[in-house]
C-alpha positions, -999 to 999 in steps of 0.1 A, spaced: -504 -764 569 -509 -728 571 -547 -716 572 -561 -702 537 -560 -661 551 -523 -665 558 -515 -672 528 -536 -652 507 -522 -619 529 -482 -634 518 -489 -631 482 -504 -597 486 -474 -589 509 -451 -602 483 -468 -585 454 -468 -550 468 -428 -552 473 -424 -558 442 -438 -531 427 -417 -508 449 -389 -524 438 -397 -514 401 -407 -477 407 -374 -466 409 -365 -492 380 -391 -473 362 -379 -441 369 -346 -443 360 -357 -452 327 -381 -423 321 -353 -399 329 -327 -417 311 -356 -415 277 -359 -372 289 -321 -370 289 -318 -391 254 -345 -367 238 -331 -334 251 -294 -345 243 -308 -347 207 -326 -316 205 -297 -299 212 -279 -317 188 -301 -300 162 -284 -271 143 -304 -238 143 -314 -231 104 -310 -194 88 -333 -180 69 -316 -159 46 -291 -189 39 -322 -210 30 -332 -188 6 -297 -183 -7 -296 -224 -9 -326 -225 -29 -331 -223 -67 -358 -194 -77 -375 -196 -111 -376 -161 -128 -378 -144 -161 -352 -120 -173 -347 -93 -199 -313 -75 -211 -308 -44 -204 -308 -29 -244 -297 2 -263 -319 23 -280 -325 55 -296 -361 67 -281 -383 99 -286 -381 125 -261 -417 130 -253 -443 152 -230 -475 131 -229 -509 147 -218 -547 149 -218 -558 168 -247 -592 187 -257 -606 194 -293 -616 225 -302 -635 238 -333 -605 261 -354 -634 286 -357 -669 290 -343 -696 313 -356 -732 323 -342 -756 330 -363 -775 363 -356 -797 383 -380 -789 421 -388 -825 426 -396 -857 417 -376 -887 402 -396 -907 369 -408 -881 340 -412 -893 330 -450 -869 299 -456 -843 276 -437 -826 262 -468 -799 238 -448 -805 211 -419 -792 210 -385 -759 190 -383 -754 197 -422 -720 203 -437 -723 242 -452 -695 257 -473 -682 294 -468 -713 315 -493 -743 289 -491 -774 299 -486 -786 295 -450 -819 319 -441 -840 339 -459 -861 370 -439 -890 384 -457 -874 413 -477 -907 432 -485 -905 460 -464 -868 460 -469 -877 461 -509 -903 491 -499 -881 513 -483 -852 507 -508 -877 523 -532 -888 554 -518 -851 560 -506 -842 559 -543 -875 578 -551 -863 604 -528 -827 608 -545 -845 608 -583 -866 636 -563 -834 654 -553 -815 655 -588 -840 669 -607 -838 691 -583 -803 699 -584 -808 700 -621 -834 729 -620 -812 746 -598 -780 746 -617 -804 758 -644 -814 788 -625 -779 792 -613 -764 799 -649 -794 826 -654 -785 843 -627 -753 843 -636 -759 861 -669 -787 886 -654 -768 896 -624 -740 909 -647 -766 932 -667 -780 941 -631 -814 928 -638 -813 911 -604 -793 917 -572 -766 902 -558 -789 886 -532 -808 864 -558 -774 849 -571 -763 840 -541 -792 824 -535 -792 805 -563 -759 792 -560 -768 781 -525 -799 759 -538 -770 741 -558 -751 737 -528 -778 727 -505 -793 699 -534 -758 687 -539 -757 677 -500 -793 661 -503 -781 639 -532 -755 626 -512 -780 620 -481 -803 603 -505 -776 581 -519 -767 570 -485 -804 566 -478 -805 541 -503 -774 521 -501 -782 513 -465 -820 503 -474 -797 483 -504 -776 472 -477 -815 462 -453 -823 440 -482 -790 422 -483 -792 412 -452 -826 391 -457 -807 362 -473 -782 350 -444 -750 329 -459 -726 311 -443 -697 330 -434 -672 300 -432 -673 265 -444 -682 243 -411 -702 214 -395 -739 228 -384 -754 229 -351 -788 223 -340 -815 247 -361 -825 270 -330 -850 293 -355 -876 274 -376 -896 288 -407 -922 309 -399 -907 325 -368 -904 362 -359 -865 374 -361 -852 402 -340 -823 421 -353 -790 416 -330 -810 396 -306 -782 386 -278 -804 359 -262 -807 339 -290 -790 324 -327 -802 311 -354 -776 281 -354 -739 277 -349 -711 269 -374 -676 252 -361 -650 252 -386 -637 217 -379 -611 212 -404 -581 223 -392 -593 220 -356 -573 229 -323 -565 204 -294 -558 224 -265 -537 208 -234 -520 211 -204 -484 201 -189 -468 208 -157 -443 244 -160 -412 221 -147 -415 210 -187 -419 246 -203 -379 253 -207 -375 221 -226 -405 231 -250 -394 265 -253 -357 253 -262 -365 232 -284 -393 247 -301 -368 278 -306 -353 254 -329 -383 240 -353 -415 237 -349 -423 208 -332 -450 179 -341 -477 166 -319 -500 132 -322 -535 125 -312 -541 92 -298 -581 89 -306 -591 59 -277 -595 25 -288 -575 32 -321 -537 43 -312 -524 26 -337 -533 56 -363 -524 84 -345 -538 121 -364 -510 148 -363 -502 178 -361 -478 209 -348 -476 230 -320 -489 263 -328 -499 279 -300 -483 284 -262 -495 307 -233 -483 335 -218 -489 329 -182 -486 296 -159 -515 293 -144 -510 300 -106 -537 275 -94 -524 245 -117 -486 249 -123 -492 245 -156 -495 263 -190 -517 258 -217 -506 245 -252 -529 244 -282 -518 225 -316 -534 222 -349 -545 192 -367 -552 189 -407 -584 164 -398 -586 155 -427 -610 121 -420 -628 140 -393 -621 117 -365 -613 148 -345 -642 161 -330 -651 193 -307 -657 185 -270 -637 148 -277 -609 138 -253 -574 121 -265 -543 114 -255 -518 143 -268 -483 136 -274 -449 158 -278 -425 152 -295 -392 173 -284 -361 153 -298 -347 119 -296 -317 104 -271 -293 81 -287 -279 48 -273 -303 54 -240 -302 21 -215 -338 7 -214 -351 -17 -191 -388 -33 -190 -406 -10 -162 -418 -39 -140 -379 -49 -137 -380 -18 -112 -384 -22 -72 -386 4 -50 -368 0 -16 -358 26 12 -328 41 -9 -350 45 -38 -349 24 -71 -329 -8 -77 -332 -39 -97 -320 -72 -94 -291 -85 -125 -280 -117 -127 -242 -128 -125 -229 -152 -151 -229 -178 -121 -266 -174 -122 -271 -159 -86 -291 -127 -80 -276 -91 -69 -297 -58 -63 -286 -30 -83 -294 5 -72 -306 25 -106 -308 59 -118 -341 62 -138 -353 87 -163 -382 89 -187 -406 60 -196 -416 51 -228 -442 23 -243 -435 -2 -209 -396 5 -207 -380 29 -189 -346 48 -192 -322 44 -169 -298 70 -165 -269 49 -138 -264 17 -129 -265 -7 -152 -244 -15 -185 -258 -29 -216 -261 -64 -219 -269 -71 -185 -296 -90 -180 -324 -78 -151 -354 -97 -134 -388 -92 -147 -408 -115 -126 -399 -136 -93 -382 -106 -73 -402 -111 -41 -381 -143 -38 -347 -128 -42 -320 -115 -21 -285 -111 -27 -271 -145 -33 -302 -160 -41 -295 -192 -68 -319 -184 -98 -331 -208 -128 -342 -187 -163 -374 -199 -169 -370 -199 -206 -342 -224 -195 -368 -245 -180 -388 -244 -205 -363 -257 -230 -351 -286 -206 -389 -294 -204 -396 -295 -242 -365 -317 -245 -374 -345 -218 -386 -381 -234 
């Protein structure tokens, strides 16, 4: 019987030869796994992208292109303007007696606004017509004297001298009167101007001249108050010169009509007509200015106020609208997408003109009826299989 140590080293002899006898079993089989996994890699077909997207089904929402007749129009940023606007001034200096209105007051063309203290006006309109009661008695005494002559100079009780004389007191008192008579029509005129009316029928500023103060006549630092005329009123604006030959042709041919959006309310436009047009561009701009006239009749216009102006040149019959958010901008310029009665999507390059109320004219490229994408074009190409949503939300209404 072998000893113990001879054996033990057998079995360890015999164990370690049989692992290398596996290793290259093992091996074999790892490579055979690598080969099995790369063979099926490259069995996998490369996907394309643009095919995916062509394969898939994109939700979107459509609109037809429609025919309409639509205003031709020139929108803008307008200004109101008072129609009139009148300062105040006093023509006479003195004591300001009475204020008979109130800052911010409606006045009507003749209504008492100011008084000025008219007694010294009162005294010198007085001695004025003192003086010219003064001069023709005068004139009366000397017309007397006059005849006299006349009669003695022919008897040759006086000379020539004296007649002449007499003659020319007539003369001279004759020019007084007339001095005196101007005298007191202007010291008339003095006291007319005490009582200050309203020249034109307006809204009121703020009183700038309480009672009590002393006026200066023509003072050109300072007015008693200011009067805008506010109905009609002006709404002045400006548009670009490239739109000036369309105005001017078709203003040649009637006069043309304006609206006033006032903010928050454009469902009540005011209106008016264009009555007033530049005569320069200006240089620094490129545009011209444009003033219209508005009736006002409820005084929502309102000096100093901002609106929205609009135009109104003609109209275009049977023009091709489309919503405005149907339009994409690529490198060529404008397109849409339409889509084909097999329900696939197809850019369209457009021609587009003017916009009006979230549509926009198109000019070329599409035919009425067709029906453009309003929403899901960042999906699309050409190709692209679409679903209406309108359609999907019928087939979902309909479901059990």
């Amino acid at each position: 019987m072998p000893p113990l140590f001879n054996l033990l080293s057998l079995r360890r002899t015999v164990r370690i030869e049989g692992l290398h006898l596996l290793y290259p079993l093992i091996l074999m089989g790892l490579l055979t796994l690598s080969a099995v996994i790369c063979s099926g890699c490259s069995s996998e077909k490369k996907v394309d992208p643009a095919k995916a997207r062509r394969d898939r089904t994109i939700p979107v929402t459509v609109s037809p292109v429609m025919e309409k007749t639509i205003p031709v129009q020139i929108k803008a940023i307008g200004n109101v303007e008072a129609y009139a606007t009148v300062s105040i001034k006093s023509r006479v200096g003195g004591e300001l007696k009475q204020v008979s209105f109130q800052g911010g007051q409606d006045v009507k063309i003749g209504d008492l606004l100011f008084t000025i203290d008219p007694d010294p006006y009162d005294a010198a309109l007085k001695q004025s017509q003192a003086n010219l009661a003064k001069s023709e008695a005068l004139l009366k005494k000397a017309e007397e004297d006059r005849t006299r002559y006349a009669d003695l100079v022919q008897k040759e009780y006086i000379s020539q001298e004296q007649y002449d004389q007499a003659r020319t007191n007539v003369d001279a008192l004759k020019a007084q009167i007339k001095a005196d008579q101007a005298a007191v029509d202007n010291a008339r005129l003095q006291v007319g101007y005490c009582t200050i009316r309203a020249p034109l029928s307006g809204r009121t500023g703020d009183l700038l001249a309480d009672k009590g103060n002393m006026i200066k006549a023509q003072d050109d630092n300072k007015s008693l108050v200011v009067i805008n005329q506010i109905q009609p009123i002006y709404i002045s604006f400006a548009v670009p010169e490239q739109d000036l030959g369309e105005i001017k042709k078709y203003a040649s041919a009637g006069q043309l009509k304006l609206k006033a959006l006032v903010s928050k309310d454009g469902e009540h436009p005011e209106e008016g007509v264009l009555s007033f047009m530049d005569n320069t561009v200006d240089k620094a701009t490129g545009t011209i200015k444009l003033k219209g006239t508005f009736a006002n009749r409820e005084r929502r216009l309102w000096p100093g106020q901002f609106v929205n102006v609009v135009l109104g040149l003609t109209t275009q019959s049977n023009a091709l609208v489309v919503p405005s958010q149907a339009l994409q901008t690529g490198l060529e310029g404008q397109y849409v997408f339409i889509i084909r009665p097999n329900l696939t999507a197809e850019t369209r390059p457009v021609v587009i003109g003017r916009p009006f109320n979230g549509q926009t004219v198109i000019e070329k490229g599409l035919q009425a009826g067709e029906k453009v994408v309003t929403d899901g074009q960042f999906q699309l190409i050409t190709g692209t299989k679409v679903q209406i949503k309108s359609e999907l939300e019928n087939k979902g209404t309909t479901r059990p």
